[in-house]
Legacy VTK file of the C-alpha trace (Angstrom):
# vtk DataFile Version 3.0
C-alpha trace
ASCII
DATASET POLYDATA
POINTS 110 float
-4.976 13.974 -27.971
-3.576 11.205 -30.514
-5.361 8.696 -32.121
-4.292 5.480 -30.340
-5.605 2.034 -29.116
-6.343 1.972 -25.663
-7.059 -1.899 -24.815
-7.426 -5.032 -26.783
-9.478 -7.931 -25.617
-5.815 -9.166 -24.485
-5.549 -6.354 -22.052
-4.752 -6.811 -18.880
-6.596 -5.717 -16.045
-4.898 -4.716 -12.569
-6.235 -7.348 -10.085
-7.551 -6.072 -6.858
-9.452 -8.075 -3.547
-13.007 -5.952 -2.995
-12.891 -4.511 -0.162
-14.918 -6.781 2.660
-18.097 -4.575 2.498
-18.537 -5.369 -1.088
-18.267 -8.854 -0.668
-21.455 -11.280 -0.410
-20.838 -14.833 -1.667
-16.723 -15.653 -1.415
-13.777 -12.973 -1.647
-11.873 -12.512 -5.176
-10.159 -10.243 -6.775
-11.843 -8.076 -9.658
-10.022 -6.156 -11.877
-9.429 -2.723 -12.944
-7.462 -0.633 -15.386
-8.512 3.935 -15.653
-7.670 5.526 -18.876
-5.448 8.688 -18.727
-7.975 11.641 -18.895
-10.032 11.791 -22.086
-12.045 14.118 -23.025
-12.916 15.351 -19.481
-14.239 11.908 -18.517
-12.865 9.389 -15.922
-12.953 6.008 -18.293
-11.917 1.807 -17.782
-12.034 -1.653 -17.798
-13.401 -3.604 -15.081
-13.836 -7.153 -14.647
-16.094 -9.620 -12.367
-15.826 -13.048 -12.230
-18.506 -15.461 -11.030
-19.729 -14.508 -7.926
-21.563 -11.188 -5.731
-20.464 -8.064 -4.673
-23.014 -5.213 -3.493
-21.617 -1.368 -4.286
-23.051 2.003 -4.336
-23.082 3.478 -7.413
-21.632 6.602 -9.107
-23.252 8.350 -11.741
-21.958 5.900 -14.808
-22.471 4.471 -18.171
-21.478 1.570 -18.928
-20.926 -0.933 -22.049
-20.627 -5.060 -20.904
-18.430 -6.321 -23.158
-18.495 -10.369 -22.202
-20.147 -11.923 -19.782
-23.042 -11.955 -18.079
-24.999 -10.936 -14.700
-28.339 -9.590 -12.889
-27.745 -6.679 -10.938
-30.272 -5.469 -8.270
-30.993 -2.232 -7.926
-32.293 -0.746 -4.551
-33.615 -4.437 -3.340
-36.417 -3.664 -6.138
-35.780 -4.125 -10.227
-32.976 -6.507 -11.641
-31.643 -5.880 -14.977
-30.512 -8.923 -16.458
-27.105 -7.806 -19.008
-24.724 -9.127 -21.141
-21.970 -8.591 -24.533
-23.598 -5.472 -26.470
-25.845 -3.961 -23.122
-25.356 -0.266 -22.280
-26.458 0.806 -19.214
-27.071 3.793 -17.200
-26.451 4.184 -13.411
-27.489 6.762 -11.037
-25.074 8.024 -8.254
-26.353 6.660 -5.252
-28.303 3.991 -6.015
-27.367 0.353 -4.210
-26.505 -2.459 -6.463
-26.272 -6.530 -6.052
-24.210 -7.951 -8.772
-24.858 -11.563 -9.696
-22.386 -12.332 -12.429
-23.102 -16.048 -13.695
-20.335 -15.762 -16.460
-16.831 -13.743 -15.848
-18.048 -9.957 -16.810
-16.302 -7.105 -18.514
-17.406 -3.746 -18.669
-15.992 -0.351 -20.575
-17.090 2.353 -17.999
-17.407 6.127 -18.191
-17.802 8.216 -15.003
-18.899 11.979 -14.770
LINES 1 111
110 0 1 2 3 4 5 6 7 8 9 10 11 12 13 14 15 16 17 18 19 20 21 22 23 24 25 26 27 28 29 30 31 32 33 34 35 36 37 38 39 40 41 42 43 44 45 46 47 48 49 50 51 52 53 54 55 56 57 58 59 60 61 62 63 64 65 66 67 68 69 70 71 72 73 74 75 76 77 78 79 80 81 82 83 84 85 86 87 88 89 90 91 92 93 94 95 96 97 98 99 100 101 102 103 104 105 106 107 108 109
């Protein structure tokens, strides 16, 4: 696989509504953009903006990029993130996103 530039902070994203489930406070859109294959890995962009959503995780790690939120984590611990955080996620596991500032993540999924 070539050397290349994937995304620049001027990517972007492919905007999507969450799907009613997912949706606590208002709707919006978030947005989205996969990788093509590398290295065996499912890998993205995602974006929040201000606002909650509830998902269930998959088995993930994840670098926030800008922005900031608390996410919940089975009704119990919150981890408070932001630019620079890297954080681990166990499939399964039920998660409340509070994003106070418009939030960007790079993702890799198993």
């Amino acid at each position: 696989m070539p050397s290349r530039i994937l995304a620049t902070s001027e990517t972007q994203l492919k905007k999507s509504p969450l799907p009613s489930d997912h949706v606590i406070s208002e709707h919006f859109d978030t947005g989205h953009v996969e990788f093509p294959n590398a290295f065996d890995v499912k890998c993205g962009l995602w974006d929040h903006p201000d606002g909650e959503s509830r998902y269930v995780e998959s088995d993930e790690i994840f670098a926030v990029l800008t922005g900031r939120a608390e996410i919940e984590i089975n009704g119990k611990e919150t981890l408070k993130v932001g630019p620079g955080d890297v954080v681990l996620f166990e499939a399964g596991i039920h998660t409340v996103w509070r994003v106070t500032e418009p939030l960007r993540k790079f993702w890799i999924v198993k």
